[in-house]
BANU-423249 format. One record per residue (C-alpha): x, y, z; residue in one letter. Coordinates in steps of 0.02 Angstrom, whole numbers, padded with zeros to 5 digits, always signed. Example, Ala and Ser with C-alpha at 12.3 -4.5 7.8 and 13.67 -1.06 7.14 Angstrom:
<rs>
+00615-00225+00390A +00684-00053+00357S 
</rs>
This chain:
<rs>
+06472+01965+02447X +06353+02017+02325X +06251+01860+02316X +06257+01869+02520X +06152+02022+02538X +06048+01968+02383X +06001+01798+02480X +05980+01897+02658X +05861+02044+02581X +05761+01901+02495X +05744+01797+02646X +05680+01954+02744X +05551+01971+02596X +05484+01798+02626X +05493+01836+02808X +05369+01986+02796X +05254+01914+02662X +05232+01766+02748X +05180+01870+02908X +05085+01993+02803X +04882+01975+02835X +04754+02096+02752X +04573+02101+02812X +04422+02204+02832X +04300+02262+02918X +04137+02401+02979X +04147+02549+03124X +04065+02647+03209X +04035+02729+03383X +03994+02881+03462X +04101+03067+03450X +04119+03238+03545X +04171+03388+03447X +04202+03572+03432X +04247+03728+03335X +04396+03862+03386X +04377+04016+03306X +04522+04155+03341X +04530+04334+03243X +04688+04413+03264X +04745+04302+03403X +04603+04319+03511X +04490+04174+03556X +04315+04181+03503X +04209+04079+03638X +04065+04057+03557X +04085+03868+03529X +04050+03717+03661X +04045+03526+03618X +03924+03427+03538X +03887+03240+03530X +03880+03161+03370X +03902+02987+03263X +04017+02883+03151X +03999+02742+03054X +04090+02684+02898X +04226+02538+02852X +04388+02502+02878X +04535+02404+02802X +04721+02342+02881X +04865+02264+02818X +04985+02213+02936X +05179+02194+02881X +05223+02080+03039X +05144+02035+03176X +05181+02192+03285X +05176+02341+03122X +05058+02382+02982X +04954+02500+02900X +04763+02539+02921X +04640+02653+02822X +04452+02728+02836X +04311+02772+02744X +04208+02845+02878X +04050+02965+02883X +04062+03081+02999X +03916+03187+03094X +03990+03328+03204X +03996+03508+03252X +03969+03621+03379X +03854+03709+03499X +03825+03900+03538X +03852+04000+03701X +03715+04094+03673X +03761+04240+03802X +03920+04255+03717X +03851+04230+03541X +03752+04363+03579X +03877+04503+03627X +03879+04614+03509X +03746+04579+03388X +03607+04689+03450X +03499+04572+03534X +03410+04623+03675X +03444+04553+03849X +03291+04476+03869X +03309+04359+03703X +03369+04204+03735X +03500+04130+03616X +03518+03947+03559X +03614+03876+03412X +03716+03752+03353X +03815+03707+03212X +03802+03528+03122X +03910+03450+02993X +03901+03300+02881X +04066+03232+02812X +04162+03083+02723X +04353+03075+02808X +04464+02948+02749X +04626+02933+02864X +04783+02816+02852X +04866+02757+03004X +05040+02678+03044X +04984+02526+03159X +05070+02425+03304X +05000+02303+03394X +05067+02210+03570X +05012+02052+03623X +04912+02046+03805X +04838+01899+03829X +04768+01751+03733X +04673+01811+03569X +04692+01998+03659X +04800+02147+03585X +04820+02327+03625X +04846+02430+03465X +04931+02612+03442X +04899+02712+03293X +04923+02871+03212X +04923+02975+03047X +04832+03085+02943X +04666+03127+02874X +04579+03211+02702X +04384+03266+02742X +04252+03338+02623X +04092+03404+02693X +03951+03395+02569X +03828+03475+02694X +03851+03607+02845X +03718+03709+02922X +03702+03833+03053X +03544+03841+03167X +03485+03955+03281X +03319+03979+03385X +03278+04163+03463X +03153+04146+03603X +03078+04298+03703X +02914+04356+03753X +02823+04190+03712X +02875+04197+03543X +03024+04095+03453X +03094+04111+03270X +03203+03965+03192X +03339+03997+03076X +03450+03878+02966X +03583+03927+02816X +03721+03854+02749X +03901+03881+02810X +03958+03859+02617X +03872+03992+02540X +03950+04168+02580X +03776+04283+02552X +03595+04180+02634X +03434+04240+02663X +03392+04274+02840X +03221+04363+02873X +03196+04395+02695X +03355+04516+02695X +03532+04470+02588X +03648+04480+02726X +03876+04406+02718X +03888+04239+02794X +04013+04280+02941X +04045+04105+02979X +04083+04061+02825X +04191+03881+02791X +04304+03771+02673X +04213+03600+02616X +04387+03524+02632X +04494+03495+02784X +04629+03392+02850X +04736+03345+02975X +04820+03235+03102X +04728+03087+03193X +04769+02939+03320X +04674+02805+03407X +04716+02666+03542X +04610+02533+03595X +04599+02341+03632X +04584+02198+03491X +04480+02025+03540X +04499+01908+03384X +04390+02006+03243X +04330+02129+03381X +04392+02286+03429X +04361+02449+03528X +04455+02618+03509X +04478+02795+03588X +04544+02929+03443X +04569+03094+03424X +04556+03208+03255X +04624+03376+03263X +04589+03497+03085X +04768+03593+03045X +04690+03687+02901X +04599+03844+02925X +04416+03799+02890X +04348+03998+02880X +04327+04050+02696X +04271+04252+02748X +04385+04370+02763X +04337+04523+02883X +04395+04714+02806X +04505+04790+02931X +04522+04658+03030X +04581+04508+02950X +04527+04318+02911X +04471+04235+03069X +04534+04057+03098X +04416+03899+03132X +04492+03728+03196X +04390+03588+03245X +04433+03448+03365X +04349+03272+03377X +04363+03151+03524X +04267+02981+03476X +04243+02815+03557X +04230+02668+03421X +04177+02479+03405X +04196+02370+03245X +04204+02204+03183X +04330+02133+03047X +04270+02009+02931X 
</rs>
């Protein structure tokens, strides 16, 4: 009986490492993203989408045919863009100032998938996959442009240092954030031999803030990507 399930469970082992097919490849594509902030439950709408890139490599090993595993090493340009009427409430500008900012972040995100693929044609496969995903941003800066009156002033600081220089003056860096994230991710998309192209979505579970607010608490910043991908495997 024993030697039974011995031969069986070694049989499926040559099964799958005969099936089993490693390769590599390079990435990249186009991505839409944004920030959430909330404080205390209540929705912040300061942020709107902004287009950025991706590029960066990527390696699968497939178990079988239809199941495998798949991994990144991808930079990653993102962030956000101001409403600058709502961005504005609140802060003392006058009426007549107009408001535009945006927020723009550099990081390295490595995710690791669970992979299936179907066959749909000759040479042709539609894949499924989804996981999780470690980021570390080693640059984030917030800009912003006041215009009124035929004048305009541009400013820039960091969103990892907690006191910057704005105007000469010290002032608390209210928007504050974490250089490390993570979360969950998944993609879909259509193989062609060493081709493919992909749809995926990255959603941050973390809280990214690093301020906390007296009296009222530590606000809460998400960010979302959507991104559209093409890559070759080698």
């Amino acid at each position: 009986m024993k030697k039974g399930i011995a031969t069986v469970l070694l049989m499926m082992l040559v099964i799958t490492t005969s099936h089993a097919q490693f390769r590599f490849g390079a990435k990249g594509g186009a991505n839409l993203s944004t920030l959430d902030m909330t404080i205390q439950s209540v929705e912040v709408e300061i942020y709107k989408p902004r287009i950025g890139f991706h590029a960066g490599l990527m390696a699968e090993y497939m178990f079988s045919q239809h199941f495998g595993l798949q991994t990144e090493l991808m930079f990653v340009n993102s962030g956000a863009n101001f409403d600058g009427d709502k961005y504005k409430e609140g802060t003392g500008f006058a009426d007549e100032v107009i408001l535009e900012g945006y927020v723009n972040m550099n990081t390295f995100q490595m995710p690791l998938y669970l992979k299936t693929k179907f066959n749909l044609a000759n040479n042709m496969k539609l894949y499924l996959m989804g996981g999780g995903f470690a980021s570390y941003s080693p640059e984030a800066n917030q800009h912003l442009k006041l215009s009124g009156a035929g004048e305009s002033l541009k400013l820039k600081w960091s969103l990892f240092e907690h006191q910057v220089q704005i105007m000469g003056d010290e002032e608390d860096n209210v928007y504050a954030q974490h250089r490390f994230s993570s979360g969950v991710a998944v993609e879909g998309g259509i193989e062609i031999n060493q081709f493919m192209v992909g749809v995926g979505f990255r959603q941050v579970l973390n809280n990214m803030s690093a301020v906390h607010f007296m009296g009222i608490g530590e606000p809460t910043v998400k960010m979302w990507t959507a991104n559209l991908s093409v890559g070759y495997y080698f």
